[in-house]
C-alpha positions in Angstrom: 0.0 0.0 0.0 1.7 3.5 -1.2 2.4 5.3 1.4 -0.3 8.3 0.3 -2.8 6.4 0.3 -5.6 7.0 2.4 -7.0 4.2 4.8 -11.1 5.4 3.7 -10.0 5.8 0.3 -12.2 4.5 -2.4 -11.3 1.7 -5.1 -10.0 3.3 -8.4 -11.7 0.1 -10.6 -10.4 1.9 -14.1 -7.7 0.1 -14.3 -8.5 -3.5 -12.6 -10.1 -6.4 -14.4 -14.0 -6.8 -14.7 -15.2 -7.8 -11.1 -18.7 -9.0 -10.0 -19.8 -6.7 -7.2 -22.6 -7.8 -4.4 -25.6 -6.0 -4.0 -24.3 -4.0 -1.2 -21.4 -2.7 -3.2 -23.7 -1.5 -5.7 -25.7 0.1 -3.9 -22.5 2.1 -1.8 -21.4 3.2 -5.4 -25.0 4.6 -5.8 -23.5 8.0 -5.0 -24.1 10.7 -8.2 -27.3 9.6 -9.7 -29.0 11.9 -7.1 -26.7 14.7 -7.2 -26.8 14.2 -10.8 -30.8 14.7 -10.4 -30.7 17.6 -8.5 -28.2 19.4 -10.5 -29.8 18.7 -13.4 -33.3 19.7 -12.2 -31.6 23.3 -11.3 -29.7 24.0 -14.2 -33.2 23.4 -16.6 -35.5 25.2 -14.6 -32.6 28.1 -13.7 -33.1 28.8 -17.7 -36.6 30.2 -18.2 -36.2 32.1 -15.3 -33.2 33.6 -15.9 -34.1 34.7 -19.0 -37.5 35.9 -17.5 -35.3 38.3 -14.7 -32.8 39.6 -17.6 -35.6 40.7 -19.6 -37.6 42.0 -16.3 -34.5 44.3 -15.4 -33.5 45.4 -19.0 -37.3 46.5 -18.6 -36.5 48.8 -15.9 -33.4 49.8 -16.3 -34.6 51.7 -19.7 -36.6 53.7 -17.1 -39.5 54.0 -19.9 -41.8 51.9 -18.1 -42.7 51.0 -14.7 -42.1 47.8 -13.0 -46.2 46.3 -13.4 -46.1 47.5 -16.9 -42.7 45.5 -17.0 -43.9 42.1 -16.0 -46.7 42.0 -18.3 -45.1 40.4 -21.4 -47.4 40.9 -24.0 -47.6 44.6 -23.3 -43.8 45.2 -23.7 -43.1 42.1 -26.6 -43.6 44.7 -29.7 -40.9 46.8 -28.3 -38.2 46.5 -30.2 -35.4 48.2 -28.6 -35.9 46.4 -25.6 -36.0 42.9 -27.2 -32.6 44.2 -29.1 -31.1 45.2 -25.4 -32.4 41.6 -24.2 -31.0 39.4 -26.5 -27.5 41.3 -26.2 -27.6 40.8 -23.0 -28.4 36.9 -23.3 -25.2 36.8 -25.7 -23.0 38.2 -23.2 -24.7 36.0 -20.8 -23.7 32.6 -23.0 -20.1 34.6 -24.0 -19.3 35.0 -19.7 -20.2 31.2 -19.2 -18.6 29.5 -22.1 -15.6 31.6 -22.8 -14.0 30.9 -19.2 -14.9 27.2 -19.0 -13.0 25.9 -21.6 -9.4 26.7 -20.1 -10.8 26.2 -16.9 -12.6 22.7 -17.7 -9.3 21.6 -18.8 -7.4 22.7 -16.0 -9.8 20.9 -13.6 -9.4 17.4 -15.4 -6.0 17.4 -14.8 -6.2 18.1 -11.3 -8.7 15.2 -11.3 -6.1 12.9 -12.1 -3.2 14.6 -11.2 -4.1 16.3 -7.8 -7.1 15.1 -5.7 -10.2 13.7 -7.6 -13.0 14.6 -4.2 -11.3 18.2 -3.8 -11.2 18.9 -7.9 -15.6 18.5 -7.5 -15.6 21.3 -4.3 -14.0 23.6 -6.9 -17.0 24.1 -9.5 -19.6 23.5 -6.9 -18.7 26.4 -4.8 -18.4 28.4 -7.9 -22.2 27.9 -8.6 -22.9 28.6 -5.1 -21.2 32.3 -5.2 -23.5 32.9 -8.6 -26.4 31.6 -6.9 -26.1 34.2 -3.9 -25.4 36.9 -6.7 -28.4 36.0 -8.5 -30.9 36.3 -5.2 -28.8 39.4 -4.9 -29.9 41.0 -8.2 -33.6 39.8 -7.8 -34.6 41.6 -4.4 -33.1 44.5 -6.3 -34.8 44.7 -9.4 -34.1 48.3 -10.3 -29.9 47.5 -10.4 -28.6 47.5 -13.8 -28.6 43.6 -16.0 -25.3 43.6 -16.4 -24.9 42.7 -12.9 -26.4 39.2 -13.4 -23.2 38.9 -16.0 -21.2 38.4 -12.7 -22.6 35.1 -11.8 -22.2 33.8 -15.5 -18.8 34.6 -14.7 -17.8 33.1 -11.6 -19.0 30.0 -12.8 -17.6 29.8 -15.7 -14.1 30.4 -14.0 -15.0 27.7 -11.6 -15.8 25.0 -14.4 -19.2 25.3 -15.6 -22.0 23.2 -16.3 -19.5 21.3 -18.1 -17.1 20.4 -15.5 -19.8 19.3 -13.1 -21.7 16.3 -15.5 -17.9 15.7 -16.6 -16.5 15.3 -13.2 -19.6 13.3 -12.4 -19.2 10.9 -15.1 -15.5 10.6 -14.6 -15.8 9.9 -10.8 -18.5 7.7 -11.2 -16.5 5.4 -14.2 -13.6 5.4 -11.8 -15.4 3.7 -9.1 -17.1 1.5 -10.9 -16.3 -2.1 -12.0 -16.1 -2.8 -15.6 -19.6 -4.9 -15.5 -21.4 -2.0 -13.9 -20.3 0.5 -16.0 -23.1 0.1 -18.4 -25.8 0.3 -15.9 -23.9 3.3 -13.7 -23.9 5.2 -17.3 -27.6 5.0 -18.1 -28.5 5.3 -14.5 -26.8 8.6 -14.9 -28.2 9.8 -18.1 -31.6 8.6 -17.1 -31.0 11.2 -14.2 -29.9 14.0 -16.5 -32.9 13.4 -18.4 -35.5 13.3 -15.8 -33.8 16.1 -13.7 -34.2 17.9 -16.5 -37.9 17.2 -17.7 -39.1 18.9 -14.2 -36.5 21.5 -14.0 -38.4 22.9 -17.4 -42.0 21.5 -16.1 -41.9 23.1 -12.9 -39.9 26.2 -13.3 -42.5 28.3 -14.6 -44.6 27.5 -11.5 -42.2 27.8 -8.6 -41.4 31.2 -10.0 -45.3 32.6 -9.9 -46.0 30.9 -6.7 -42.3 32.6 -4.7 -40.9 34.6 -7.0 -38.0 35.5 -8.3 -35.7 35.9 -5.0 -37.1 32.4 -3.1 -36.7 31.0 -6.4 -33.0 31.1 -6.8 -32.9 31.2 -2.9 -34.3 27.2 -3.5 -32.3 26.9 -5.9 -28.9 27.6 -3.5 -30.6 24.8 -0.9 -30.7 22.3 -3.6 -27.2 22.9 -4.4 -25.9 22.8 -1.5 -27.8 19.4 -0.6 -25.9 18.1 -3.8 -21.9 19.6 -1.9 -23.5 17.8 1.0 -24.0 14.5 -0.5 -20.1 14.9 -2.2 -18.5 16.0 1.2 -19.7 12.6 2.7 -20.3 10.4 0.4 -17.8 10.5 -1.9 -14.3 9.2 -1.0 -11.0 10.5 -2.0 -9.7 7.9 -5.3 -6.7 6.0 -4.9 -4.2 7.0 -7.6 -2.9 4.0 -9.4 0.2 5.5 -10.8 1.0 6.0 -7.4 0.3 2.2 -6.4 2.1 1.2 -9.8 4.8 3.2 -8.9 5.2 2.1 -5.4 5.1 -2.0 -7.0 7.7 -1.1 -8.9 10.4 0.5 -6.5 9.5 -2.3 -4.4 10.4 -4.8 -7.2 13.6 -3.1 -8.2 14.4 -2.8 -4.5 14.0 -6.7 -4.0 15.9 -7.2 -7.3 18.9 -5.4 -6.1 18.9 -6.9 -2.9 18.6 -10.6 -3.8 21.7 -9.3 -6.5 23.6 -7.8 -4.0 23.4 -11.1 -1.5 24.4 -13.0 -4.7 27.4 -10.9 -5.3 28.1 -11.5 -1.4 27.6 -15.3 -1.7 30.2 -15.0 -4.2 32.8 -13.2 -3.0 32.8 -15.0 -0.2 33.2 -18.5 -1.8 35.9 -16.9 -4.1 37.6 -15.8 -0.7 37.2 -19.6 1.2 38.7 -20.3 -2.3 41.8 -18.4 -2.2 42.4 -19.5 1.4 42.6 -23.2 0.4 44.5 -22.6 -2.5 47.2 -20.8 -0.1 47.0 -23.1 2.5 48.1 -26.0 0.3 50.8 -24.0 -1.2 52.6 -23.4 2.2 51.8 -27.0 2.7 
């Protein structure tokens, strides 16, 4: 056992032959499919409503109507100058996510391997829990400009992103998982992204008219912070196999050397009882 190794650590299976697990050890590897749920059920419904509050305070902030006349859709839709402001503002939105998550997507996978695998899914997980408490932020104050929400899009996006999270999910989840459950632990999983996110859009509409916008994202934080729950203790720090590979193999050369050395010994020391003989029968 390397001597880094942790004594709770949990099984790296992606690089061991196919094993049949019990029914107990399935069901301790049961560990993302909920947090999978949950985060999926956010991220759909965060969507509509999102878009809902960006157009609400680009409403406002063009000071040419008031806030009742603003959340009446169909009496603002025909303005186009509005709708223009809008749907720059949902570009920039997209631009602050995506732009930042692709170096920083990469830079989390190789921690993942390289550094700690439970610590690399804190990272983007605390990231979407800073946005979250900007975005209740922005919606008790309605009247502060809709660029402000741009902040959130860019914390997480600097954090990972949406793509960091399923990808760390799936890449934790494969890790752990013996090569006979693999199939079933990946369509568990996308079964979860799916229905997550068939009542994220189904209910989103909804939980916004019946708490508005601030509870909204306010239950939005709870949920994703049940899901940093779940990870902090339920998911177990990975045992590196290079590391295990690597002690094996300084152990081996070790062993090597020293059975070498003891032969050299063996035969020096026969090759001096030798010598003595031989100049004990010359004096003879």
């Amino acid at each position: 056992m390397p001597e880094n190794a942790q004594p709770n650590a949990q099984p790296n299976y992606s690089s061991l032959p196919p094993t049949t697990l019990s029914r107990t050890e399935n069901k301790k590897l049961l560990i993302f499919e909920p947090s999978m749920l949950l985060f999926m059920f956010t991220s759909f419904a965060k969507f509509p409503v999102f878009q809902s509050l960006l157009f609400e305070k680009a409403c406002l902030g063009s000071g040419r109507f008031d806030q009742i006349t603003c959340q009446n859709v169909s009496a603002i839709h025909a303005d186009l100058e509005l709708q223009k402001e809008a749907n720059h503002l949902l570009i920039a939105s997209s631009l602050c996510l995506f732009l930042p998550s692709i170096p920083s997507a990469l830079f989390l996978g190789t921690m993942f391997d390289s550094w700690s695998s439970r610590k690399t899914l804190f990272i983007p997980l605390i990231g979407l829990l800073f946005a979250d408490f900007n975005y209740i932020l922005q919606s008790i104050c309605l009247e502060c400009s809709p660029y402000l929400l741009l902040f959130s899009d860019l914390i997480f996006g600097l954090t990972g992103g949406f793509t960091s999270i399923i990808g760390l999910f799936f890449a934790y989840s494969v890790r752990v998982t013996p090569t006979t459950f693999r199939p079933t632990r990946m369509a568990l999983l996308e079964g979860s992204m799916g229905l997550g996110g068939m009542f994220g859009y189904l209910l989103s509409g909804q939980l916004r008219h019946l708490i508005g916008y601030a509870l909204f994202f306010l239950f939005l934080t709870i949920l994703h912070l049940i899901v940093l729950i779940q990870i902090i203790f339920f998911c177990k720090e990975l045992i590196n196999n290079k590391n295990i590979n690597t002690t094996r193999e300084s152990t081996e050369t070790a062993t090597i050397r020293n059975s070498t050395s003891s032969e050299n010994l063996n035969q020096n020391s026969e090759n001096s009882k030798g010598k003595k003989v031989c100049w004990g029968k010359k004096r003879n």
